[in-house]
C-alpha positions as CSV (number, residue, x, y, z in Angstrom):
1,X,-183.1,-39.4,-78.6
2,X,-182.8,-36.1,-80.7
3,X,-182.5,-33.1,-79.0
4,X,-184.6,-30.1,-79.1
5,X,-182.5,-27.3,-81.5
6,X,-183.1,-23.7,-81.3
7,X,-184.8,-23.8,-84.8
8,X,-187.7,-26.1,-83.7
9,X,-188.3,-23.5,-80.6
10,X,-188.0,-20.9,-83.1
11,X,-190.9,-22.8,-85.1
12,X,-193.5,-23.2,-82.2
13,X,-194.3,-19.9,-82.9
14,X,-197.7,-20.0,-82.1
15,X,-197.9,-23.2,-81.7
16,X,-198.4,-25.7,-78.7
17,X,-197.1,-23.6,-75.7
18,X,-192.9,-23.8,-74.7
19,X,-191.9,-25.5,-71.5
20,X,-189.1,-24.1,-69.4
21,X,-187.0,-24.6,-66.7
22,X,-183.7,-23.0,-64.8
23,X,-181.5,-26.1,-64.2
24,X,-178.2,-25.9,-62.7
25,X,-176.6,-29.5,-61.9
26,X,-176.8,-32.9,-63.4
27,X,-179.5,-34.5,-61.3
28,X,-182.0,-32.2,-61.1
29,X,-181.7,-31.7,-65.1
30,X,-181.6,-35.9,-65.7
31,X,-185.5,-35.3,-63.6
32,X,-186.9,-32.6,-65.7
33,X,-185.6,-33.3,-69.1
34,X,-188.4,-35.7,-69.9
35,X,-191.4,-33.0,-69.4
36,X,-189.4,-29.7,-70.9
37,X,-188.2,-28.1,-74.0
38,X,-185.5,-25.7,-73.1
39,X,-183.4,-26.3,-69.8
40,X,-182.0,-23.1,-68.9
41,X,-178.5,-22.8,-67.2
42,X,-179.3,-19.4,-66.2
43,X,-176.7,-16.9,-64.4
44,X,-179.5,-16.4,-61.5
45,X,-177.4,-19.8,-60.2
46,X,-175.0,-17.0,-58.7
47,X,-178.0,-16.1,-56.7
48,X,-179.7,-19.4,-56.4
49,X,-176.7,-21.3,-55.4
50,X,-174.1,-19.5,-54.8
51,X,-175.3,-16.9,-52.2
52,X,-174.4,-13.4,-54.5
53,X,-176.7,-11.0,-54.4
54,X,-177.1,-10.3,-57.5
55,X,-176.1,-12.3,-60.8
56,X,-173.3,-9.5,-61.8
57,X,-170.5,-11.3,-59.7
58,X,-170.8,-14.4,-61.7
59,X,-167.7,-15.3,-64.0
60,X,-168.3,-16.7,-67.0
61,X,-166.2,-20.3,-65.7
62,X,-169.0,-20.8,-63.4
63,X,-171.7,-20.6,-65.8
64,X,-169.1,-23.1,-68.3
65,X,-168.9,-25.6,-64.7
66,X,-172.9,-25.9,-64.2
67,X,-173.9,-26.0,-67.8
68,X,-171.6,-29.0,-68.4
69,X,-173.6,-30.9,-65.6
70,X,-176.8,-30.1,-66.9
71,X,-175.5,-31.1,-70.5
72,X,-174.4,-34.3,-69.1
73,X,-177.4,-34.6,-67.0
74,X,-180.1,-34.5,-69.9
75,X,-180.5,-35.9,-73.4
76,X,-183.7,-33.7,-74.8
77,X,-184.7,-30.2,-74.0
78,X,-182.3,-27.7,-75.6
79,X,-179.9,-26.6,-73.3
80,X,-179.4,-22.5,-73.2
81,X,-176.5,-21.2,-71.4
82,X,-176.6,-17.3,-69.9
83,X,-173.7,-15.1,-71.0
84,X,-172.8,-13.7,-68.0
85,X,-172.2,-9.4,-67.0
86,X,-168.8,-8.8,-69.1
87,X,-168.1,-11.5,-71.1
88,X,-170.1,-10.1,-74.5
89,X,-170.8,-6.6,-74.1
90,X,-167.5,-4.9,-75.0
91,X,-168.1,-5.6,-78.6
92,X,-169.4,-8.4,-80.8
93,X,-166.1,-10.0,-81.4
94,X,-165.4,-10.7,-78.0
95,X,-169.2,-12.1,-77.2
96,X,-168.2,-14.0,-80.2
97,X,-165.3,-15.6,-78.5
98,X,-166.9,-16.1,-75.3
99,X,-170.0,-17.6,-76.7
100,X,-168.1,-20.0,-79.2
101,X,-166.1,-21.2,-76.1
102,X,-169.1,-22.1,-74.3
103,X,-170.7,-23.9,-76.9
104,X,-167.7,-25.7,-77.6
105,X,-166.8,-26.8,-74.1
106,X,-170.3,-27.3,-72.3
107,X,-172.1,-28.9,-75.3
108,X,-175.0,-26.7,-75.3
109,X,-177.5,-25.7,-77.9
110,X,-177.9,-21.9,-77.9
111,X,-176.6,-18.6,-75.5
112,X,-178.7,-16.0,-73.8
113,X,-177.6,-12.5,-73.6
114,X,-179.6,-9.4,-72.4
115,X,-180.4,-6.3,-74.0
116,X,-182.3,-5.0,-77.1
117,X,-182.0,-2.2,-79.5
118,X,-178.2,-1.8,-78.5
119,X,-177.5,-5.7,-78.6
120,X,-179.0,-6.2,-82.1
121,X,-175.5,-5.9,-83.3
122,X,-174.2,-8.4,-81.6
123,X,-177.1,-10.8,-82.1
124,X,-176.7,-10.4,-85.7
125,X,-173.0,-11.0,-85.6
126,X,-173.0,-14.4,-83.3
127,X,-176.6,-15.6,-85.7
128,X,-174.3,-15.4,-88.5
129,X,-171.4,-17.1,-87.3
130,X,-173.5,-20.6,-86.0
131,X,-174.5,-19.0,-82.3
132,X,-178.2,-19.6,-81.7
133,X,-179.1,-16.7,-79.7
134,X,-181.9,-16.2,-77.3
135,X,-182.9,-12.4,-75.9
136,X,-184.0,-11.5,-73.1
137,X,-185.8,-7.9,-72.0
138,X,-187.9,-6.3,-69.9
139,X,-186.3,-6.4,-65.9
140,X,-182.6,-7.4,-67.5
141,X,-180.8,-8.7,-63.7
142,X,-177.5,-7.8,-65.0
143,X,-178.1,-4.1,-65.5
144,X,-179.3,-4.2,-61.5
145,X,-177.0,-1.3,-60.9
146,X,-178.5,1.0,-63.5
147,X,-182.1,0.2,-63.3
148,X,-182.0,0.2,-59.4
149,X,-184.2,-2.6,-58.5
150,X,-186.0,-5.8,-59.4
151,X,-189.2,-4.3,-60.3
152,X,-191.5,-5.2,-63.0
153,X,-191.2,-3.1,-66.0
154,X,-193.5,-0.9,-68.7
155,X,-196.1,-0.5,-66.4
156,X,-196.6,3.4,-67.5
157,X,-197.7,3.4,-71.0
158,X,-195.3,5.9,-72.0
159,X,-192.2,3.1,-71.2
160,X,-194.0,0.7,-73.8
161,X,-192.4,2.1,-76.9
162,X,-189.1,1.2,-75.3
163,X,-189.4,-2.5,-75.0
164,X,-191.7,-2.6,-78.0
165,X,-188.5,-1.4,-80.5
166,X,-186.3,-4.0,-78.0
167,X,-188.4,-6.7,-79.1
168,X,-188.8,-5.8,-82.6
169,X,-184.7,-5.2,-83.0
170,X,-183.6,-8.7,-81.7
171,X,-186.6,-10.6,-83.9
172,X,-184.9,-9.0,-87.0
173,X,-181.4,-9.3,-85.8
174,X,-181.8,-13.2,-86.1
175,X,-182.7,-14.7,-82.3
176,X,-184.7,-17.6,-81.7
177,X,-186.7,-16.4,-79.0
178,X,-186.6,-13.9,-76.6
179,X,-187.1,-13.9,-72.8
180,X,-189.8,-11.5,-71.3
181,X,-189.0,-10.6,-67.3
182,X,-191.3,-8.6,-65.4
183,X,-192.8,-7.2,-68.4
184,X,-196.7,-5.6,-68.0
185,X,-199.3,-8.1,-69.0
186,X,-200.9,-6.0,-71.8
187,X,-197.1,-4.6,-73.2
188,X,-196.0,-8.5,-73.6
189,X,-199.1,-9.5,-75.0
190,X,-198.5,-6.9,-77.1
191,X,-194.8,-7.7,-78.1
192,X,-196.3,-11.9,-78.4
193,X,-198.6,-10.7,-81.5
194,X,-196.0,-7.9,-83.3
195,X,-192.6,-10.3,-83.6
196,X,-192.3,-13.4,-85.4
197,X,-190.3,-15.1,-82.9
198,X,-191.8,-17.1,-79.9
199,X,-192.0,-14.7,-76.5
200,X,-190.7,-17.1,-73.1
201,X,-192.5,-15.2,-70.2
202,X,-191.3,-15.2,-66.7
203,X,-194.0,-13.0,-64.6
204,X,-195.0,-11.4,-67.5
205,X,-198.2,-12.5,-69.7
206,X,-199.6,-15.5,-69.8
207,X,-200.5,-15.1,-73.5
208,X,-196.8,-15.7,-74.6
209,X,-195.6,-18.1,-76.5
210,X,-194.0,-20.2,-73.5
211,X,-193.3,-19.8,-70.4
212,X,-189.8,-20.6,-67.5
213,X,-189.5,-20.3,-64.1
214,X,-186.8,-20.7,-61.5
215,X,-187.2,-24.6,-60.6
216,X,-186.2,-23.5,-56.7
217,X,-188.8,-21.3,-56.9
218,X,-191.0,-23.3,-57.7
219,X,-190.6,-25.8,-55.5
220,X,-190.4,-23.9,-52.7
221,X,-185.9,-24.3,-52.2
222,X,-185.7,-20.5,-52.7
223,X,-185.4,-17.5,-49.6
224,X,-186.9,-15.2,-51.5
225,X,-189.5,-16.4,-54.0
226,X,-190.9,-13.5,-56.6
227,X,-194.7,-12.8,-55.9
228,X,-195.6,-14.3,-59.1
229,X,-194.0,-17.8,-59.0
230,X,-197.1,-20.6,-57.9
231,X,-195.1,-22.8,-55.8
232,X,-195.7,-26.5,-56.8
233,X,-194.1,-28.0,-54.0
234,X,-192.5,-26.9,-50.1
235,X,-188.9,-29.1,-50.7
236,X,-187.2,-26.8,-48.9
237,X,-189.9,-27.3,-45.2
238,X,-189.0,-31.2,-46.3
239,X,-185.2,-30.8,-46.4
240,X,-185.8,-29.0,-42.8
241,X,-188.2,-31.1,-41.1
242,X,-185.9,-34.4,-42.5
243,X,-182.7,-32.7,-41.2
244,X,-184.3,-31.8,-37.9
245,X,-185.9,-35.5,-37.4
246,X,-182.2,-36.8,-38.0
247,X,-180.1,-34.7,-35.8
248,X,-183.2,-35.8,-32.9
């Protein structure tokens, strides 16, 4: 089976909505592949799995470890691996080396990296050498420390010429698609229609061009579950009431 490539996401623009998913091992990946385009070995696994609490501890040999299971775990969706805080900000060389290690040693299809207007560069650079590249803005995790909290973003008009010029600098400097986090409803319905690359919304708009969640979220694995994640299923009352009948 041929696997989704970052140029046919690219090319839904538009089109029939994009399916995503956080994955982070082999099995959970081999049961969503079938029903998702992009699996998404995202650094929020440092939070998810690991217990941080926040995603700037993670190394980027963690995020090499997981996305080789979830490469070996699935055989369709395009597989996206986050660059995590430190490996590709320094300067576009480095994220170059980083990003052409992980490719080369996870198998995956494309990288995620966060920023905008002050990682065009670097976009550019990795496009050019064979690095698919997918964006992501809005509430960027990694910059935690400098933003202060979790909270969603542009929600004073004023702020919206900000992640407008974001969004328009990574669409020219050659990514895929780009990742809108905690974005205002109206700003990333406004970003969908003004860039010619597909939007992925995670509590942002609707409107966008696809859409990813958290798969613990969703099913109900995760402590702290954001206010806009529909949980599908309660796993994690399952895992405990199954536990608790067993050690009765």
């Amino acid at each position: 089976m041929k696997r989704v490539t970052a140029p046919d996401i690219r090319n839904r623009k538009g089109g029939a909505p994009i399916v995503a998913l956080t994955a982070y091992h082999a099995h959970t990946a081999r049961i969503i592949d079938p029903y998702v385009d992009m699996l998404l070995v995202g650094d929020s696994l440092g939070m998810v799995m690991h217990g941080y609490e926040t995603t700037v501890p993670v190394p980027l040999e963690l995020m090499i470890m997981h996305a080789q299971a979830v490469v070996r775990g699935s055989t369709r969706a395009l597989v996206v691996v986050d660059m995590p805080f430190g490996s590709y900000e320094e300067s576009p060389a480095i994220a170059f080396r980083n990003a052409a290690r992980v490719l080369k040693e996870t198998g995956c299809g494309a990288i995620k990296l966060e920023g905008g207007v002050h990682m065009a560069e670097t976009i550019g650079y990795l496009s050019a050498r064979g690095i698919p590249v997918m964006s992501h803005i809005g509430m960027t995790p990694q910059a935690i420390n400098t933003i202060g909290s979790f909270a969603p973003r542009g929600r004073l008009r004023s702020e919206w010429a900000e992640f407008e010029a974001d969004a328009k600098a990574v669409a020219e400097s050659g990514a895929f698609a780009v990742v809108l986090e905690a974005l205002a409803e109206l700003l990333a319905v406004r970003i969908t229609k003004q860039i010619a690359i597909p939007t992925i919304g995670i509590g942002a708009s609707a409107e966008c061009d696809g859409q990813i969640l958290v798969l613990e979220d969703m099913l109900g694995l995760s402590p702290r579950v954001p206010k806009f994640v529909k949980e599908y299923a309660q796993i994690g009352a399952g895992i405990e009431g199954a536990v608790k009948a067993f050690a009765s």
